[in-house]
C-alpha positions in Angstrom: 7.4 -211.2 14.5 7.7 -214.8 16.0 10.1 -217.7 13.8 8.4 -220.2 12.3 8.6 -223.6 13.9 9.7 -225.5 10.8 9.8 -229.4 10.6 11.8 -231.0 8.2 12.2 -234.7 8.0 15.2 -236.2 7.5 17.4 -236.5 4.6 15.5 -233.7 2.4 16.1 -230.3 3.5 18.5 -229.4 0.5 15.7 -230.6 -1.5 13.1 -227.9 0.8 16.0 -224.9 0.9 16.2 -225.0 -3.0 12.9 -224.7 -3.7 12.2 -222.3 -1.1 9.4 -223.8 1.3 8.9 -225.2 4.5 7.9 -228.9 4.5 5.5 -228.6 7.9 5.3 -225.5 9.8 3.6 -226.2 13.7 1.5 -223.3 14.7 -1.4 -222.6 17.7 -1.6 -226.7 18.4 -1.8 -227.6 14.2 0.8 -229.1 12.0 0.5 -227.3 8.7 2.2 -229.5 6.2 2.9 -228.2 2.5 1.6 -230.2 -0.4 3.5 -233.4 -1.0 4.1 -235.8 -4.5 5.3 -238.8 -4.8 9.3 -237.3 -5.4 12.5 -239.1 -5.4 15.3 -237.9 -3.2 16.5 -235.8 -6.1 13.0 -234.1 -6.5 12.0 -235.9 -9.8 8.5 -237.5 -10.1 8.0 -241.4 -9.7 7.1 -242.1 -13.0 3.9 -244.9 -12.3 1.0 -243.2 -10.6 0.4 -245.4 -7.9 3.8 -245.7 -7.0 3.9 -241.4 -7.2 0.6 -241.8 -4.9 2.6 -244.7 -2.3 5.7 -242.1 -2.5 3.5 -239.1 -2.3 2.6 -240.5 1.3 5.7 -242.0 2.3 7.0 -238.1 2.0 4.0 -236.9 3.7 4.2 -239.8 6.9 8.2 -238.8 6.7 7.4 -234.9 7.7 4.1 -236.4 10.7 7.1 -238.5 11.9 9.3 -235.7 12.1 6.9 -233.5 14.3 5.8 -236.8 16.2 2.7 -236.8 14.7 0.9 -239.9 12.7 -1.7 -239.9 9.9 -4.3 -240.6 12.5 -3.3 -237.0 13.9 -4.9 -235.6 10.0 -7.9 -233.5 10.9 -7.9 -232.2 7.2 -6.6 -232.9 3.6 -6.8 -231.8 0.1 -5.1 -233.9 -2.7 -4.4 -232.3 -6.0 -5.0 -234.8 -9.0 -4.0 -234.3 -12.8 -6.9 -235.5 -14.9 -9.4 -236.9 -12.1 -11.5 -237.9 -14.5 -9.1 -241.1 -15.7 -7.1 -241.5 -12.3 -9.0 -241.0 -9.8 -9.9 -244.8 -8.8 -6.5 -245.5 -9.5 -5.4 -243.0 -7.1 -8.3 -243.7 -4.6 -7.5 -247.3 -4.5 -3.7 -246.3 -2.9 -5.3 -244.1 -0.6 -6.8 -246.6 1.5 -3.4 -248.6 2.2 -2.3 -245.0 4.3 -6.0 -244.1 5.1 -6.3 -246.0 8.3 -10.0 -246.5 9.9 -12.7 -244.2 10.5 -13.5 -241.7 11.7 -11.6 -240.3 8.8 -10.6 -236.4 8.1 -12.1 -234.3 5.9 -10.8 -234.2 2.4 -11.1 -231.9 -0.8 -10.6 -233.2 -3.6 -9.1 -230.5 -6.4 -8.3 -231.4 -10.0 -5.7 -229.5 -12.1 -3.9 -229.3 -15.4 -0.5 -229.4 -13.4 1.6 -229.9 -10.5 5.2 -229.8 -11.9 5.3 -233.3 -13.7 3.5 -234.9 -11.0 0.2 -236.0 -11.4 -0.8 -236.1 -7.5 -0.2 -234.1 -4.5 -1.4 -234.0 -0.6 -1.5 -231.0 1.5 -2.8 -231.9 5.5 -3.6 -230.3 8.6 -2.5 -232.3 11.5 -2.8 -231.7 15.4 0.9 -231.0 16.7 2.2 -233.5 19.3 
């Protein structure tokens, strides 16, 4: 069995070894990158939802960055969202500001009762550099 190439971006591995997960692992040309939430360098949840959403991506450009990848290397996402329903558009209108242009990746959109005190989270597939 082969070791995983793990990526970790800088400053949060403690954060990654005690909760037992690899932030990005690269694999066959793909970045794989675990779910990410708008957390604070201790791990707890930025309270205000659009600042959790601007967070969520910071984290999530922090681990591209580390592999040398960008968001424009995304070929697939999924976000997690507690109660779509009332923060969706909320959350949708953050998106755009890390978006970028077309042509954009595919996204699924899941909603969920919970996600550890967090109300948004963003998994991606990237292309390795």
């Amino acid at each position: 069995m082969s070791v995983r190439d793990v990526v970790f971006p800088p400053g949060r591995q403690d954060l990654y070894e005690r909760n037992r997960y690899s932030p990005a692992v690269r694999s066959n040309g793909l970045l794989f990158v675990s779910g990410q939430v708008g957390s604070r360098p201790d791990g707890s949840p930025e309270p205000e939802l659009e600042a959790q959403v601007r967070l969520a991506f910071q984290n999530l450009n922090a681990i591209l960055a580390a592999a040398g990848c960008t968001f424009d290397d995304v070929i697939d996402v999924t976000v997690f969202i507690v109660d779509p329903e009332s923060k969706f558009e909320r959350i949708w209108s953050v998106v755009g500001e890390f978006w970028g242009g077309a042509p954009h990746p595919t996204v699924t959109a899941v909603g969920v009762t919970w996600l550890y005190g967090f109300d948004f989270e963003i998994k991606v597939i990237a292309r390795a550099a």
